[in-house]
C-alpha positions in Angstrom: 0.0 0.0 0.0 2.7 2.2 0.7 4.0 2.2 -2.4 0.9 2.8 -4.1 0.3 5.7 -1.9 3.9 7.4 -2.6 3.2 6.5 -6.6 -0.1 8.4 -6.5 1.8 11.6 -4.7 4.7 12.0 -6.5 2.9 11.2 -10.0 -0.1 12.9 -9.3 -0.3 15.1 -6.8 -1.0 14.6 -2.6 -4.6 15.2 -3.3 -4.6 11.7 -5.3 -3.2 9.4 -2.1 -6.8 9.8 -1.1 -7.6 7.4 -4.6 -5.2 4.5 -3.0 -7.5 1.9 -3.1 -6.8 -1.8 -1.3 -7.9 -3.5 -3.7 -5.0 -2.3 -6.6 -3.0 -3.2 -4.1 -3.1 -7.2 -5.6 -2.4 -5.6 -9.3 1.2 -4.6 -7.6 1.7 -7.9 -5.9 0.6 -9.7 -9.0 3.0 -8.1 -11.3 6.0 -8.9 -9.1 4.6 -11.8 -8.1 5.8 -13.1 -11.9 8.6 -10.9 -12.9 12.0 -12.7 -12.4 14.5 -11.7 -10.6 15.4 -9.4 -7.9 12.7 -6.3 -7.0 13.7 -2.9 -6.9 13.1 -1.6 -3.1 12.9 2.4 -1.4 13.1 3.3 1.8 10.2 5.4 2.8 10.0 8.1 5.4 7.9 7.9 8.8 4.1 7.9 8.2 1.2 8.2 10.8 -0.3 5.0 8.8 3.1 2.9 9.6 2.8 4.7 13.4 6.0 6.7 12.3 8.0 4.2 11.0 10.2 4.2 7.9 9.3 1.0 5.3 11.0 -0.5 2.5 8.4 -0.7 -0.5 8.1 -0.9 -4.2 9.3 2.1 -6.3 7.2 5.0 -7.4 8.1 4.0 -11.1 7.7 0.3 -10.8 5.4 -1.3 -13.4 3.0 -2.7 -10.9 2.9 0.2 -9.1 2.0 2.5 -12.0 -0.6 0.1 -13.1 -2.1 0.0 -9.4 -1.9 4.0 -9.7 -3.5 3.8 -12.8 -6.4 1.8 -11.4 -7.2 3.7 -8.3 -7.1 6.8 -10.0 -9.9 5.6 -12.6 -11.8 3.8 -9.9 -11.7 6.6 -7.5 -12.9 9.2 -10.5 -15.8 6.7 -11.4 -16.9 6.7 -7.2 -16.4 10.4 -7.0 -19.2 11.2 -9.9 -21.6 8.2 -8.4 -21.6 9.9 -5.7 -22.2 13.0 -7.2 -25.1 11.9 -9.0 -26.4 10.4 -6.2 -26.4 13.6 -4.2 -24.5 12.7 -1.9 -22.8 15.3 0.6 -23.8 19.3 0.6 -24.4 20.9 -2.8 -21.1 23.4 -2.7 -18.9 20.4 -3.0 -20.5 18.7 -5.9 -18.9 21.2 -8.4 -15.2 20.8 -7.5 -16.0 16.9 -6.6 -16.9 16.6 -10.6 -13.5 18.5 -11.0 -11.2 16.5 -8.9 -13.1 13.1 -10.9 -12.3 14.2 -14.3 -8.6 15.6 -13.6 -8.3 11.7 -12.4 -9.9 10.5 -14.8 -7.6 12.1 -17.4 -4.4 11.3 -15.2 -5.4 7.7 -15.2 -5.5 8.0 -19.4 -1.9 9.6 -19.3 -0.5 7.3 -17.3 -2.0 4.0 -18.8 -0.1 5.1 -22.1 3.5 4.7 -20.1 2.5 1.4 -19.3 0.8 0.3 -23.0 -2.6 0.1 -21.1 -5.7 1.0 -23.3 -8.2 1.9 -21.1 -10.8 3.5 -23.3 -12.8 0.1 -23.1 -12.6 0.5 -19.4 -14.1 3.5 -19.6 -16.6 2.7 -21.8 -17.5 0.1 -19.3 -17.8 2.0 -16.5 -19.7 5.0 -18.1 -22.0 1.7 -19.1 -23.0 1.2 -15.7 -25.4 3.5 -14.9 -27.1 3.2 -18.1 -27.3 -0.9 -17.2 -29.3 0.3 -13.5 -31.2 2.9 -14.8 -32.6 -0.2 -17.6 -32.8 -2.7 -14.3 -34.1 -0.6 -12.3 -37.5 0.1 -14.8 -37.9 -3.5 -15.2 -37.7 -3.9 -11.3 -41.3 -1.7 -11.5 -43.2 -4.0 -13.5 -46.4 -2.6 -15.0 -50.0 -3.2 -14.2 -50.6 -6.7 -15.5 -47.4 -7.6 -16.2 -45.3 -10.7 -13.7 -42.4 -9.1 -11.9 -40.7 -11.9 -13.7 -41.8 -11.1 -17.2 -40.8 -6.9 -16.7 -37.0 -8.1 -15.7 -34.5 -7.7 -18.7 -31.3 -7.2 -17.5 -29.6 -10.1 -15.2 -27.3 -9.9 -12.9 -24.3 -11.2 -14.5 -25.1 -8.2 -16.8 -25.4 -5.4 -14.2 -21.6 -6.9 -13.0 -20.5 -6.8 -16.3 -18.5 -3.6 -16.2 -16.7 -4.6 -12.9 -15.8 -7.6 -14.5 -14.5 -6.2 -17.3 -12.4 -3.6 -16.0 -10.8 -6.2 -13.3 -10.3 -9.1 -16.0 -8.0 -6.5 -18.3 -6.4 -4.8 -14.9 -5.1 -9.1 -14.0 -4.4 -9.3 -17.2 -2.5 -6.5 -17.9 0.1 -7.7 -15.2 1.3 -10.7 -17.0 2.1 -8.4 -20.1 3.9 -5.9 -17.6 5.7 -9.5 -16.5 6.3 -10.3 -19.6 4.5 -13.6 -19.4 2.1 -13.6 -22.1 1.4 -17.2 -21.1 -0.4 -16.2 -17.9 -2.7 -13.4 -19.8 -5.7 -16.0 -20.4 -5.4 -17.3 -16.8 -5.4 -13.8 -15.1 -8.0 -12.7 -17.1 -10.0 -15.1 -16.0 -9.0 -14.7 -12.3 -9.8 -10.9 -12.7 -13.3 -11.1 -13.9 -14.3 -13.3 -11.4 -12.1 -11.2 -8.7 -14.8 -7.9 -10.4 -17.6 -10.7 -9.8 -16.6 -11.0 -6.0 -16.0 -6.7 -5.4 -19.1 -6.1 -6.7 -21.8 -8.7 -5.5 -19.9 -8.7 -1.9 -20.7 -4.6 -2.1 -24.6 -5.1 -3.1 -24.4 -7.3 -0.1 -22.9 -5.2 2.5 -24.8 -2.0 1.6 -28.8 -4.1 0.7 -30.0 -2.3 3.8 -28.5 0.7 3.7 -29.7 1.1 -0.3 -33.1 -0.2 0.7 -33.5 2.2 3.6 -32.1 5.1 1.2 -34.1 4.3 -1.7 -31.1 3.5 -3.8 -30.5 1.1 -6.6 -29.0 -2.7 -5.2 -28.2 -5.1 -8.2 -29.7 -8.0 -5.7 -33.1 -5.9 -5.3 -33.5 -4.7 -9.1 -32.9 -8.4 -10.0 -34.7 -10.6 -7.5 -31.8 -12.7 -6.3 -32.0 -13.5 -3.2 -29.4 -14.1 -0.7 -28.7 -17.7 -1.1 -28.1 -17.4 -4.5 -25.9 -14.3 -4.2 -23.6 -16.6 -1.1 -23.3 -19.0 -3.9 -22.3 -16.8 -6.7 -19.7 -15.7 -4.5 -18.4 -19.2 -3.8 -18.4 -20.2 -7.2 -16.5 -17.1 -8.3 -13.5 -17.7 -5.6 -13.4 -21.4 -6.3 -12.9 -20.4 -10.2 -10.7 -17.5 -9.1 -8.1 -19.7 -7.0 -8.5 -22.3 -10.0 -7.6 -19.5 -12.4 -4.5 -18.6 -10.2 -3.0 -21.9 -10.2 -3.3 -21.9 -13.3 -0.9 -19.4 -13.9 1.4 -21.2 -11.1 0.8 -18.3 -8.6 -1.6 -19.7 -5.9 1.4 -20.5 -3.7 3.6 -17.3 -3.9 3.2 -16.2 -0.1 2.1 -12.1 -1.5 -0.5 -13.8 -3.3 -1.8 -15.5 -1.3 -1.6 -12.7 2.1 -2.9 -10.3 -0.2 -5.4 -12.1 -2.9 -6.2 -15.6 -1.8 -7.2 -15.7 1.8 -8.6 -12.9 2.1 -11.1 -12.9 -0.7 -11.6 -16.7 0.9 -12.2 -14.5 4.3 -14.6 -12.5 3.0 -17.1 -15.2 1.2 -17.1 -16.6 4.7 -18.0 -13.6 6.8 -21.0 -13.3 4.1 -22.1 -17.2 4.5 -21.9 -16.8 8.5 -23.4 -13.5 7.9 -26.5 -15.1 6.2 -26.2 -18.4 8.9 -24.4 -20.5 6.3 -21.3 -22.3 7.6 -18.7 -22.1 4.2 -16.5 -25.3 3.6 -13.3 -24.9 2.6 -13.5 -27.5 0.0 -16.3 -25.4 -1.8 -19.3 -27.3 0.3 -22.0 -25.3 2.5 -24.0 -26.3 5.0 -27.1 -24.1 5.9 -27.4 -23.7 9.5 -30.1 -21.1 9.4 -32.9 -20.5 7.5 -31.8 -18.2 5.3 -33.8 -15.1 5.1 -33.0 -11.5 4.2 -33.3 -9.3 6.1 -31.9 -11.3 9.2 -34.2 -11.4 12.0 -33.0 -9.5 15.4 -31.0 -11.9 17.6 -29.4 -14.3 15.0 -25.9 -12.5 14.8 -25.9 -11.3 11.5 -22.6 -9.3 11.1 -22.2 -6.5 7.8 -19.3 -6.3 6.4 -18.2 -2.7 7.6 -18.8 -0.2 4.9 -16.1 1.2 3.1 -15.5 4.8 3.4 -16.2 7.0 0.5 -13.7 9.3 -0.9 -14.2 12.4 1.0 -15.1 10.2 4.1 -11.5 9.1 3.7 -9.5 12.2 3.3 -11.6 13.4 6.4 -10.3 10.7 8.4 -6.7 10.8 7.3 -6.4 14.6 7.7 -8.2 14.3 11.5 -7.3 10.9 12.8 -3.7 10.2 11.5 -2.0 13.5 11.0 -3.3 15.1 14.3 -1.6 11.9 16.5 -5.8 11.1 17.3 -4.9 7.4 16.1 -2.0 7.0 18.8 -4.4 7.2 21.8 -8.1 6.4 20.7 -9.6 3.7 18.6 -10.4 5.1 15.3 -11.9 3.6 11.9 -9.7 2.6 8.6 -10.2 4.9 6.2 -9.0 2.1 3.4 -11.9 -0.5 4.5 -14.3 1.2 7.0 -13.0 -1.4 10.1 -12.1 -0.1 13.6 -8.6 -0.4 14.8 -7.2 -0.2 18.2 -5.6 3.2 19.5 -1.7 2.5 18.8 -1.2 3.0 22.1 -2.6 -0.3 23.4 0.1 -2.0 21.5 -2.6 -4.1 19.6 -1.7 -3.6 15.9 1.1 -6.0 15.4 0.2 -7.2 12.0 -0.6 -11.1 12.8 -3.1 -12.2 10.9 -4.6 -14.4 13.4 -5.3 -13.5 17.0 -6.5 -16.7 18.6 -2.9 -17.2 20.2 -2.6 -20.8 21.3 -6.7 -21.1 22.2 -9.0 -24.1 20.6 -11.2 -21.9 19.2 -11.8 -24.4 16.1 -12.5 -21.0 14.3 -11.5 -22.6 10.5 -14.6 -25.2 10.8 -12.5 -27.5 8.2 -13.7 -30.5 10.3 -10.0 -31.8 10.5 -9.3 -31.9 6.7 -6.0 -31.0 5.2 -8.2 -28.7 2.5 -6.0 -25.6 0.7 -6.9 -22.2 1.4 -9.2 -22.6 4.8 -8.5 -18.8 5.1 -9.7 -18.4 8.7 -10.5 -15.2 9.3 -9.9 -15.3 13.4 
């Protein structure tokens, strides 16, 4: 992340760190996850993030790193004007919101010609969205004597289409940055189902929230329920990880910390979110009835919502660079979770906190499965 962060200032501006987005993270680790040989370091200076510590990470100028730049920067333009169109925060800073997306938006062009990174079908994609909702959203409202059924036109493999897209060319695009044109197929097929996971794990998370707003959810506006969504989302990793090893990647450690387990994670917060218990051989067992939305008292758990852009520079600017962070608990503004105040010595980076207890948190049952990804 670090490095992403430092590529985004120094190529773009400080104003642009606020695009680094966790999820480009994996484009960086891909890429030098298949180059050959050794990896060109930096020593970075002290950051509030790091609790003031220097770190050695990848150069500004690296090719994964401009490619991860490149990708926040166009996916941080596209969330800035959804939010604009969707009203969101007070009138005064739509205006130089819109500004601030289309300067990224054309810094994400200029850079993705360094790299030989076409990204005019990206676009295209993403300006696509909205069009895709505003057509699933009418057939959603069926008309007087019509079946809800009948009125639908646009699935939801359609409505994900765009997210798919973009993240199958971004995989892809690694392997030609690598120069291993024999892993393009395979990562292509490992991002579109990666887009598949981001997006449908997002409708998820924020079902209530859109419902309660009166805003468009792909699951709503296309009657799936949320079974079928928890199985999407299982198909899609099981494909993803096949996809991966594949290309001879799935047991590179990076890849794995930063792609692997913790999409595996999250499909399993989701299934014991909805009361399914997720196998890691790709089974399920339903524990619950599944209904949506939960009924009080049975432990359903959201994902936390991911901060939008402006709720993220907020939080940087008043959390980290006042020293708030070192003595109070305080939210990520990356991924929305709470941390602990530095100051309680909590944030040491392992994974797993269960120290030596029997928690039996990984439910594999005793099997010697791949990839249990416990999320302790």
């Amino acid at each position: 992340m670090c490095g992403l962060c430092l590529g985004l200032r120094d190529g773009h501006g400080q104003l642009a760190r606020a695009a680094t987005n966790t999820d480009a993270i994996v484009l960086s680790v891909l890429t030098e996850a298949q180059m050959s040989g050794s990896i060109e370091r930096t020593t970075a200076g002290p950051c509030a993030l790091r609790g003031m510590r220097r770190a050695e990470v990848a150069r500004a100028n690296s090719p994964g790193v401009l490619l991860a730049a490149t990708a926040s920067l166009l996916l941080g333009s596209a969330k800035i004007r959804d939010h604009v169109d969707d009203g969101d925060g007070p009138v005064l800073t739509r205006r130089p919101m819109t500004k601030v997306s289309s300067h990224w938006a054309d810094r994400a062009r200029s850079q993705a010609s360094l790299i030989g990174l076409d990204v005019e079908p990206l676009v295209a994609a993403i300006n696509s969205q909205s069009h895709l909702e505003a057509l699933a959203a009418v057939g959603a409202r069926p008309a007087a004597g019509t079946s809800e059924n009948a009125s639908r036109t646009i699935s939801l493999d359609e409505l994900t289409a765009p997210t798919q897209i973009c993240a199958a060319e971004f995989f892809a695009h690694t392997a030609v940055l690598a120069d291993r044109p024999d892993n393009v197929a395979a990562l292509r097929a490992a991002g579109r189902n990666f887009g598949r996971i981001a997006h449908l794990a997002d409708a998820v998370a924020d079902f209530d929230d859109d419902r309660t707003r009166g805003r468009f959810n792909p699951l709503a506006a296309t009657g799936t329920t949320m079974p079928e969504a928890y199985d999407l989302l299982r198909q899609s990793d099981s494909h993803l990880r096949k996809a991966v090893a594949e290309a001879k990647l799935d047991q590179v450690p990076t890849i794995r910390w930063m792609l692997l387990d913790p999409l595996h994670a999250l499909v399993r917060r989701v299934g014991r979110g909805l009361g399914v218990t997720a196998h890691a051989c790709s089974t399920s067992r339903r524990t619950a009835t599944m209904q949506y939305p939960m009924p009080p008292g049975t432990g359903f758990e959201k994902p936390p919502r991911r901060p939008g852009i402006g709720e993220a520079l907020a939080l940087v600017l008043g959390v980290y660079c006042t020293g708030y962070a070192c003595c109070a608990d305080h939210t990520n503004p990356c991924n929305g979770k709470r941390k602990d105040a530095w100051i309680k010595n909590c944030d040491c980076g392992d994974c797993c906190d269960c120290g030596d207890c029997s928690c039996n948190c990984c439910d594999c049952d005793g099997c010697c499965c791949d990839g249990c990804g416990c999320d302790c």
